[in-house]
C-alpha positions in Angstrom: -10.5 41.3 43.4 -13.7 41.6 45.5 -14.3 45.5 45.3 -13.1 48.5 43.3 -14.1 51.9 41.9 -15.6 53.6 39.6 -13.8 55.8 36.8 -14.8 58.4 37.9 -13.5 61.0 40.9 -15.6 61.8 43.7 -17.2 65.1 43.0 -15.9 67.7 46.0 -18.9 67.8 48.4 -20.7 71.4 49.2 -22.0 72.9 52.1 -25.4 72.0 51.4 -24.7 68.3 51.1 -25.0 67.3 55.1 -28.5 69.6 55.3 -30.0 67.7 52.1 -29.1 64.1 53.3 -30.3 64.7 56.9 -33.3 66.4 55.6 -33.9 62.9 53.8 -33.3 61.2 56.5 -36.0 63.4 58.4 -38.6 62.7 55.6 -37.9 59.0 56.0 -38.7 59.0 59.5 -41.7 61.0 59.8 -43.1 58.1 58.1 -42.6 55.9 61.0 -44.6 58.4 63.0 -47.1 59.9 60.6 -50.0 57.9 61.8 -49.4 58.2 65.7 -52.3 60.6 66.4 -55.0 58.7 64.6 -53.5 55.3 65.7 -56.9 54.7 68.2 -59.7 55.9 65.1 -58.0 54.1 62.2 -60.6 50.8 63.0 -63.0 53.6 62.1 -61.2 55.6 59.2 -60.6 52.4 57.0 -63.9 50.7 58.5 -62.3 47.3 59.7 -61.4 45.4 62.9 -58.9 47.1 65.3 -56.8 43.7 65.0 -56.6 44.8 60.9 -56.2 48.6 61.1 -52.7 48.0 63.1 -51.8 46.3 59.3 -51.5 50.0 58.4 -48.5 50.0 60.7 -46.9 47.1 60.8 -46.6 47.1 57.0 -44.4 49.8 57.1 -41.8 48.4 60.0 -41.7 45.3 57.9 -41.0 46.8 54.4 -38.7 49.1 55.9 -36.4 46.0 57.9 -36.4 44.4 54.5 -35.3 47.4 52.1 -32.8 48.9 54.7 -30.1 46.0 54.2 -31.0 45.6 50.6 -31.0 49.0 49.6 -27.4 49.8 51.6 -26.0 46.9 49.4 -27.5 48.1 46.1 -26.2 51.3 46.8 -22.5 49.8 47.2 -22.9 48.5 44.1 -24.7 50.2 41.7 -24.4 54.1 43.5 -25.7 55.3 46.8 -27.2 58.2 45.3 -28.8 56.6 42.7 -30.4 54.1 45.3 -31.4 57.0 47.6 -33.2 59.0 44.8 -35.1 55.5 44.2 -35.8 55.0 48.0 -37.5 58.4 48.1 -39.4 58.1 44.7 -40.6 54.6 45.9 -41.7 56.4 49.4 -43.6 59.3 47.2 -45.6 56.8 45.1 -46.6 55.2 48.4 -47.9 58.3 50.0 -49.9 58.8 47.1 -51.2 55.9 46.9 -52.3 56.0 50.6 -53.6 59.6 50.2 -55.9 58.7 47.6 -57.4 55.4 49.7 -59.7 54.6 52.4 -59.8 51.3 51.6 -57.5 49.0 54.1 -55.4 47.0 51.6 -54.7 49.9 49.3 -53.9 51.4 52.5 -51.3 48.8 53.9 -49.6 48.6 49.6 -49.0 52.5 50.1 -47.6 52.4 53.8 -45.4 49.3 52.8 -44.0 51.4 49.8 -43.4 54.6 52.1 -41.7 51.8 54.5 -39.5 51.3 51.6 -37.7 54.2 52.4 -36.0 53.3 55.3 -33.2 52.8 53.1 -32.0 56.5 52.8 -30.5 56.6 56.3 -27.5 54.1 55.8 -27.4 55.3 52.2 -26.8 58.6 53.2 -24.5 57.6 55.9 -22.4 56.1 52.9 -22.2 59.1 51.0 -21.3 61.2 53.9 -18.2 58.3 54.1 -17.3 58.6 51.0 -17.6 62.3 49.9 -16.7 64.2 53.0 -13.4 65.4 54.8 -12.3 64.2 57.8 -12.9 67.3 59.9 -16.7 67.2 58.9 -17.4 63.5 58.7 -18.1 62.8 62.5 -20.5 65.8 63.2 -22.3 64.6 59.3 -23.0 61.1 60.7 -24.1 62.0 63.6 -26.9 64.3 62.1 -27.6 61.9 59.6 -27.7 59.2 62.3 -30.0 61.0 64.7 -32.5 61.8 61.7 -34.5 59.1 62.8 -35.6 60.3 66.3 -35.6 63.6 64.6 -38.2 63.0 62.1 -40.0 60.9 64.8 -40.0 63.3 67.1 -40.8 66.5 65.2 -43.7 64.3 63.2 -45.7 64.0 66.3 -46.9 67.5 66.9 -47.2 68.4 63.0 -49.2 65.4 62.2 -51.4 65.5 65.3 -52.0 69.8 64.0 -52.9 68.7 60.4 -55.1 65.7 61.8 -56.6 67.7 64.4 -57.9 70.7 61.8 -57.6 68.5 58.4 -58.9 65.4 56.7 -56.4 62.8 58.0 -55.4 62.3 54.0 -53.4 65.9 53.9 -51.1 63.8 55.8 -49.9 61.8 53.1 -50.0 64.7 50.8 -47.6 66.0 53.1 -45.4 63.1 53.1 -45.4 63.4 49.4 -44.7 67.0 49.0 -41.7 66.1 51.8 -40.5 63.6 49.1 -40.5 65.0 46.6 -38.7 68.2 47.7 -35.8 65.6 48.8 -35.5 64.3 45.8 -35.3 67.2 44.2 -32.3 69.1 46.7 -30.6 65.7 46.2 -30.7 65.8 42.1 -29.5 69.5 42.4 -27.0 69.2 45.7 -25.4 65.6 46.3 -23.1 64.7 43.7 -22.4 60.3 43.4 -20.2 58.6 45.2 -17.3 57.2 43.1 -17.1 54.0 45.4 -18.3 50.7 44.2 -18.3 46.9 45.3 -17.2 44.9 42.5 -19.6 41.7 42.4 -23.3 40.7 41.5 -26.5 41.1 43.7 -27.0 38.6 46.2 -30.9 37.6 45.0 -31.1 34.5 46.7 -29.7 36.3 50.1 -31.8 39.4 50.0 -35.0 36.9 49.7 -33.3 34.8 52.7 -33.1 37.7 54.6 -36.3 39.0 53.8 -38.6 36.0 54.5 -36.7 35.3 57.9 -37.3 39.4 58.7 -41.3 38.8 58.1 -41.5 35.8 60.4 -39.1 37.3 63.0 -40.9 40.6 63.0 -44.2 39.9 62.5 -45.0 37.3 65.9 -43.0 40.1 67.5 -45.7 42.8 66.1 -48.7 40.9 66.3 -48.3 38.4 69.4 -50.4 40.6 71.6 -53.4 40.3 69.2 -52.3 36.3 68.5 -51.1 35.6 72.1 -47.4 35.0 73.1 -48.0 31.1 73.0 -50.2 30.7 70.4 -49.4 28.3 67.8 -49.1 31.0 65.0 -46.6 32.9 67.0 -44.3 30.0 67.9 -44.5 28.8 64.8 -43.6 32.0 63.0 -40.4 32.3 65.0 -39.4 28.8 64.9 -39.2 29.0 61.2 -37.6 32.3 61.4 -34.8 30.6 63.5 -34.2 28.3 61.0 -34.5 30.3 57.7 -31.9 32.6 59.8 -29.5 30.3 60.2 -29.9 28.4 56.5 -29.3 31.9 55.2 -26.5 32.5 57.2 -24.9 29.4 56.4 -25.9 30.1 52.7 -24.3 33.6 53.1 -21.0 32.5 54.3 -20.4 30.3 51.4 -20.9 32.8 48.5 -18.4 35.1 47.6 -20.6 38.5 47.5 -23.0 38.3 50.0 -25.6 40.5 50.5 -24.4 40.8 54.2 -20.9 39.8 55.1 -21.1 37.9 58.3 -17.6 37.3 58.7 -17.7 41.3 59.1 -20.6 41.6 61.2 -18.9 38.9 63.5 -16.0 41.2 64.4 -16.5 42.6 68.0 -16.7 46.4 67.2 -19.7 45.6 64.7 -20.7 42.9 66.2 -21.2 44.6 70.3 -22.5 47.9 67.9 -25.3 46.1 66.3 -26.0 44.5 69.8 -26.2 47.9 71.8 -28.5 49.6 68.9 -30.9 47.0 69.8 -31.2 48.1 72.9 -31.1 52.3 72.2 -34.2 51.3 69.6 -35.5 50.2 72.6 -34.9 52.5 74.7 -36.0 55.1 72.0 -39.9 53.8 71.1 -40.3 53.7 74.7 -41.0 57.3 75.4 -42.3 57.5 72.2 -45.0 55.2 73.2 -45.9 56.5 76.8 -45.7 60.0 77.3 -48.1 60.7 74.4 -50.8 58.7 75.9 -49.9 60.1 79.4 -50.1 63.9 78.5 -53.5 63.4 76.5 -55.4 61.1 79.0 -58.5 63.0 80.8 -57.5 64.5 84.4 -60.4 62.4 85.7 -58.1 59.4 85.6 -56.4 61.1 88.7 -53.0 61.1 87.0 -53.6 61.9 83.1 -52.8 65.9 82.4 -55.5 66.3 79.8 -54.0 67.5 77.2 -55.1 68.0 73.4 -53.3 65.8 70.7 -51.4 69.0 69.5 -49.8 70.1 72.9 -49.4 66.2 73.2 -47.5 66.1 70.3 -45.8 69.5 71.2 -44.6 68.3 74.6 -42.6 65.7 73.0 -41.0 67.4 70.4 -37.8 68.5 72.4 -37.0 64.9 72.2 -36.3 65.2 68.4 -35.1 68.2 68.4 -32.5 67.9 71.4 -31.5 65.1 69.3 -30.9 67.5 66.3 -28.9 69.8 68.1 -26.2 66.6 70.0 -24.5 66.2 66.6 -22.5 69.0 67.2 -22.0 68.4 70.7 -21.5 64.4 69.7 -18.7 65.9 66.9 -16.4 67.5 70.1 -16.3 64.7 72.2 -16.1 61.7 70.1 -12.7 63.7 68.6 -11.7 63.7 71.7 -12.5 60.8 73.4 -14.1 58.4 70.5 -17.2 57.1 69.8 -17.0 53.8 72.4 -16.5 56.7 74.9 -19.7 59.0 73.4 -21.8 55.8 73.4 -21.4 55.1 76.9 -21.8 58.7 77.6 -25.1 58.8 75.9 -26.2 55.5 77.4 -26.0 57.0 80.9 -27.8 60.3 80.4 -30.5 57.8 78.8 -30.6 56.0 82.3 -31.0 59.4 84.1 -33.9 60.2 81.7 -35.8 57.2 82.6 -35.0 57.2 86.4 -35.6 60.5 86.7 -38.9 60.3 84.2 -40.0 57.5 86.9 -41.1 60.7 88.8 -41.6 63.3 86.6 -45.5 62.6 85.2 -47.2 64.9 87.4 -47.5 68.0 85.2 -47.0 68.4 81.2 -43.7 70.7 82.2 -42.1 67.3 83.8 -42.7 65.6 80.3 -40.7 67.9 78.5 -38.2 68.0 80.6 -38.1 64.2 80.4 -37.9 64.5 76.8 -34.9 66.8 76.5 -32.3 64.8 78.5 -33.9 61.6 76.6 -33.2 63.6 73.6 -29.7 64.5 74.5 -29.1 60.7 75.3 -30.8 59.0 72.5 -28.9 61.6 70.4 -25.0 60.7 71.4 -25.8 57.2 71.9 -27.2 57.0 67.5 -24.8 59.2 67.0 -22.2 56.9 67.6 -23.3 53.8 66.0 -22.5 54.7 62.5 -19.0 56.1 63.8 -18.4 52.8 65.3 -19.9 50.5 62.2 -17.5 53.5 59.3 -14.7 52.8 61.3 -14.7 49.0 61.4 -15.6 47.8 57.8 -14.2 48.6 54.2 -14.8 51.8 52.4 -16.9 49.9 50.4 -19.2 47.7 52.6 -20.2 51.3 54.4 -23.8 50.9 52.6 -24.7 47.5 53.5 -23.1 47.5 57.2 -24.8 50.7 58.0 -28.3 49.0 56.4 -27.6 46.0 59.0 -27.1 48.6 61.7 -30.0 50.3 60.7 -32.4 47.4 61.0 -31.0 46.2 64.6 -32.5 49.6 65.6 -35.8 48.6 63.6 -35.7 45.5 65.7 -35.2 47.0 69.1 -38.4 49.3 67.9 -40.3 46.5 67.2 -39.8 44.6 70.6 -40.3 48.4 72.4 -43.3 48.3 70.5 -44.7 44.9 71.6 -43.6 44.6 75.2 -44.6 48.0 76.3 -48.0 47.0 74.2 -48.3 44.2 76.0 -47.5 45.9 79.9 -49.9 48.9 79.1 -52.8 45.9 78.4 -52.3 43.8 80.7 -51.6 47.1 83.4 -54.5 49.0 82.0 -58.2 49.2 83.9 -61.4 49.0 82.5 -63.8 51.7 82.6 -67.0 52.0 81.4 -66.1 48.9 78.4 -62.9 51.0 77.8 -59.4 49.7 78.6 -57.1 52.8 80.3 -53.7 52.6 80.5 -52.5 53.3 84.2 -49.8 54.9 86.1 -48.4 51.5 87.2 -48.0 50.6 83.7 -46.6 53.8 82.6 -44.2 53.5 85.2 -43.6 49.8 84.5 -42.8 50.9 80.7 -39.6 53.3 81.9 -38.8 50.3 83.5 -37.8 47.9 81.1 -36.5 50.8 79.3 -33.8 51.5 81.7 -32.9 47.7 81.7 -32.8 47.8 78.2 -30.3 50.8 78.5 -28.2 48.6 81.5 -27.6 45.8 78.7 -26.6 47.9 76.3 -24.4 49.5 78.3 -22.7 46.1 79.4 -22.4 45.1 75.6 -21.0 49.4 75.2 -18.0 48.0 77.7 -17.0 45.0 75.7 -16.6 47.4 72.5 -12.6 47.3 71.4 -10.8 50.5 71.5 -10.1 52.0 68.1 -6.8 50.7 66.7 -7.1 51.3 63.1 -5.2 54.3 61.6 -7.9 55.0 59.0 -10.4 55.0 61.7 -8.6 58.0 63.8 -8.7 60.2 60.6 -12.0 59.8 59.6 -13.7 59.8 63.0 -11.8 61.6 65.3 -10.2 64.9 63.6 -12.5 67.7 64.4 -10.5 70.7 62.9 -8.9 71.2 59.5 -5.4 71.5 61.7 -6.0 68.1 63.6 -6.7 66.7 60.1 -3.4 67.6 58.3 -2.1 66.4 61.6 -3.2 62.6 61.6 -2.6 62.6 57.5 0.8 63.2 58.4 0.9 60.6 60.4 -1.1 57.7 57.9 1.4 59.1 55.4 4.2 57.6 57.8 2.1 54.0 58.2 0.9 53.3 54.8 1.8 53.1 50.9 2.8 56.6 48.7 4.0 57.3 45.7 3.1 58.6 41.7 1.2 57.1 39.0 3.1 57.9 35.7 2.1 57.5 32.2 3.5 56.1 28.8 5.8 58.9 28.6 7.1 58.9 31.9 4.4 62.2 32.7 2.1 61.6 36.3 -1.0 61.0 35.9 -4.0 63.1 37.9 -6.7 61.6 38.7 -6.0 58.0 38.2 -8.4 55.6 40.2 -5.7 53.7 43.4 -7.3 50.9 45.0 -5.6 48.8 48.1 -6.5 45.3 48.2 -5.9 42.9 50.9 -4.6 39.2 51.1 -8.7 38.1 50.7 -9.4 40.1 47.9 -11.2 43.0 49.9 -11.2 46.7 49.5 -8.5 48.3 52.1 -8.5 51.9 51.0 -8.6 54.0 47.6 -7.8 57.2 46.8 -7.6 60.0 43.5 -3.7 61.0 42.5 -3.4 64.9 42.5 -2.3 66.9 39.9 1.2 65.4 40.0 0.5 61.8 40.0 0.9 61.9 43.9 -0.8 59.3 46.2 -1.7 58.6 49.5 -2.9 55.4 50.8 -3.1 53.9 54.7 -3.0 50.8 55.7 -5.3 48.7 58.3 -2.6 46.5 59.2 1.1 44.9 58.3 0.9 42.4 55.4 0.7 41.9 51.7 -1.7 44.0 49.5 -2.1 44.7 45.7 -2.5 48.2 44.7 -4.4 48.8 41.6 -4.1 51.6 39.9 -6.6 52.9 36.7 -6.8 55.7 34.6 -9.2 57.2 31.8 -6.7 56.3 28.2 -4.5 54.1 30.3 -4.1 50.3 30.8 -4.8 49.1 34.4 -2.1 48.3 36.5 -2.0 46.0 39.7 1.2 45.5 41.8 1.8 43.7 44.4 3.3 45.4 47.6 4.2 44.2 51.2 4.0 46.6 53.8 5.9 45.9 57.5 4.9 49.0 59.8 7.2 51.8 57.7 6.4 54.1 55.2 6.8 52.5 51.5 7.1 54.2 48.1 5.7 52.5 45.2 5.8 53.8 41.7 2.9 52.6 39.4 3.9 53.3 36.0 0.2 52.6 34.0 2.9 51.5 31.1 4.0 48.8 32.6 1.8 45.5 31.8 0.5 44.2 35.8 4.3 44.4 36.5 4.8 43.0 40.3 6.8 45.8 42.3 8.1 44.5 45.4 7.9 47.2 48.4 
């Protein structure tokens, strides 16, 4: 047996759960962003080369590709709570630390901690699995999910206010104060998830996956200032190629890996993690030009001189459009599912850009870029983490979610060196000072909208849900549709009580569902009567184990064949085989 439970039943979730975890996620992401609007005096601030002040950066994208499968997989094992408070403490410290600096590699050790953080999306994406009810578990996701452009988005105008009026440190203060605050609502809100993975850490595959994540990321951040065809750069991602594939082949052969490829090679996760390349992308792109647009001088003949605040300000629809999609997301992925909302979302992403292409003359035309963006970028994140819940075991959520997590990170990171590189090589030199130009704004939506075009080809090749577990937890969007579909997994799965020495049910008792490999299927709490419900991801032979507080464990073999099948687990019994 790969995976299990704990002892101990999920805690009902409250109200306040969702807000608290995509507030987290919020905090997280400002981080990405807190630095945006004194990216250009940094050189100055920390009195070093321009080519070392983007260290300050780049830290954090790399700590943060590293922790977020790490930390989704810790959390599967050992609590996702538990590994989000850390995540957020670790994130605190590093603000700190930065706050308290001017020095550049004190610096880049407190942005790589606050990088750390990165982890809290998937890990709350997990919890929101495992804690909440069908009806609310799309809408959750997609909040949590969208936290990231939300953070990024609504960052920008508050961190260009406090640098514009502050010392530049009250922005780590901030980011502290943020943290802290999260951790707190989180201690007094979220309750732990009782779902584990059975199974040591993979050490030797998180520092696999780690060192081939430096030398993959960091040519991709840093081959502008190395060049594309230096020998540092080629040789960083040859040896990431092969310290890829030496820890993939290292991966498949252990029995708990860190990442489980034979998962991740499944088409719905596979075409997922392949399109949120492309929507991180598609995201950083806007990020990256509009702000520099709206505060270039009007001299230029096409910048619209504006400050760094009304910069920032102009831009902000973008997160919070994003913010306000979940709900909107919620409605039509129960009707039409996520495939359907992801392709949705990819489209109004293409409009954006093609229709951005010729809205740059006035700051009005920005923000009306940024909304549909916003509206886009929101359906199309969104849906990845519906897609990724509905394809993978109850209790791989926090790792698979991590991986997903990072293939945005990735799509970031090339956003962030190709439109680098096209606003250099585009810009014009005036006066000793390089000047982005309209050309290479324009050049920027671009590759955007290709990057939107490919992942809308890889959107198409995405299966159509099939699994009955899937339907119910991603698809009801009313308490009535709910009790609708349970109905109908009653009719397609396994059902019965869990009784006792004396013959008397027994609430509350632990029922796990394991497959032919030794997987996690499903697991459920018995009610108050003993009574169980457990679906079924497919016809075949499963064991059902069954564990109670005072009781011996129980595990019974059942096979299933399309119809409903009662099995009795009498916690009496000594591992008696029922036959179903």
């Amino acid at each position: 047996m790969t995976h299990t439970t704990t002892d101990q039943p999920a805690r009902r979730a409250g109200g306040a759960v969702v807000p608290v975890l995509a507030f987290a996620g919020i905090v997280v992401a400002v981080m990405q962003t807190l630095l945006v609007p004194v990216i250009k005096d940094l050189p100055q601030l920390l009195d070093t080369a321009p080519s070392n002040a983007t260290w300050v950066l780049t830290s954090t994208l790399l700590s943060g590709a590293v922790a977020t499968p790490i930390m989704g997989r810790l959390g599967d094992l050992f609590g996702k709570r538990r590994m989000l408070i850390l995540s957020l403490a670790v994130m605190v410290v590093g603000a700190l630390v930065s706050a308290l600096t001017s020095q550049l590699l004190t610096m880049i050790v407190g942005r790589t901690l606050q990088g750390f953080a990165m982890g809290a999306i998937p890990l709350g994406i997990g919890l929101m699995r495992d804690m909440l009810p069908r009806e609310r578990l799309g809408s959750a996701m997609a909040l949590m999910s969208s936290s990231i452009g939300v953070g990024g988005g609504l960052a920008l105008p508050a961190a260009a206010l406090v640098a514009q009026h502050t010392n530049w440190h009250a922005l780590f203060y901030g980011a502290a104060g943020l943290g802290a605050l999260s951790i707190v609502l989180t201690l007094l809100v979220v309750p732990e998830s009782p779902m584990r993975a059975e199974g040591s850490f993979d050490l030797l595959g998180a520092l696999g996956l780690s060192t081939g994540l430096v030398l993959l990321l960091l040519p991709i951040t840093k081959g502008s200032d190395w060049g594309w065809s230096s020998g540092t750069t080629l040789g960083l991602f040859a040896a990431a190629v092969v310290v890829l594939i030496l820890w993939g082949l290292f991966e498949l052969r252990v029995k708990a890996p860190l990442v489980d490829l034979r998962t991740t090679a499944r088409p719905a996760v596979l075409f997922t993690n392949l399109a949120s390349i492309m929507v991180g992308v598609a995201f950083y792109v806007v990020s990256l030009v509009l702000p520099q647009l709206l505060q270039l001088p009007k001299a230029t003949g096409y910048g619209l001189g504006q400050s760094m605040v009304v910069a920032g300000l102009c831009v902000a629809p973008l997160g919070l459009t994003m913010m306000f999609t979940a709900p909107v997301y919620a409605r039509l992925s129960a009707k039409y599912g996520p495939k359907t909302t992801l392709i949705i979302g990819l489209l109004i992403i293409a409009l954006g850009y093609g229709g951005g292409l010729g809205l740059m003359d006035a700051a009005w035309q920005t923000i009306v870029t940024s909304v549909v963006l916003g509206a886009g970028i929101g359906l199309a994140y969104s849906s990845l983490p519906a897609l990724i819940v509905g394809a993978v075991p109850a209790s791989e959520t926090g790792a698979a979610n991590g991986l997903n997590t990072l293939m945005r990170s990735i799509g970031t990171s090339v956003s962030s060196a190709v439109i680098g590189m096209v606003l250099a090589n585009t810009a014009q030199n005036v006066g000793g000072v390089a000047i982005p130009t309209m050309h290479g704004f324009r050049v920027s939506f671009l590759i955007a909208t290709a990057a939107v075009a490919a992942g809308l080809l890889l959107a198409l090749f995405l299966p159509k849900a099939s699994r009955p577990q899937q339907h119910t937890q991603l698809r009801a969007s009313s308490e009535e549709d709910a009790v609708l579909e349970r109905a109908e997994e009653v009719l397609r799965g396994f059902r019965g009580r869990v009784l006792g020495a004396d013959g008397a049910p027994v609430a509350r008792a632990k029922v796990t569902l394991i497959d032919r490999r030794g997987r996690q299927a499903g697991a459920t709490v018995s009610d108050e009567d003993g009574g169980y419900v457990l679906a079924v991801p497919a016809q075949g032979a499963y064991v059902l184990a069954a564990k109670a507080s005072g009781h011996g464990p129980l595990a019974s073999a059942a096979t299933h064949s399309g119809e409903e099948r009662t099995v009795e687990l009498d916690l009496s019994l000594p591992g008696e085989v029922v036959s179903a």
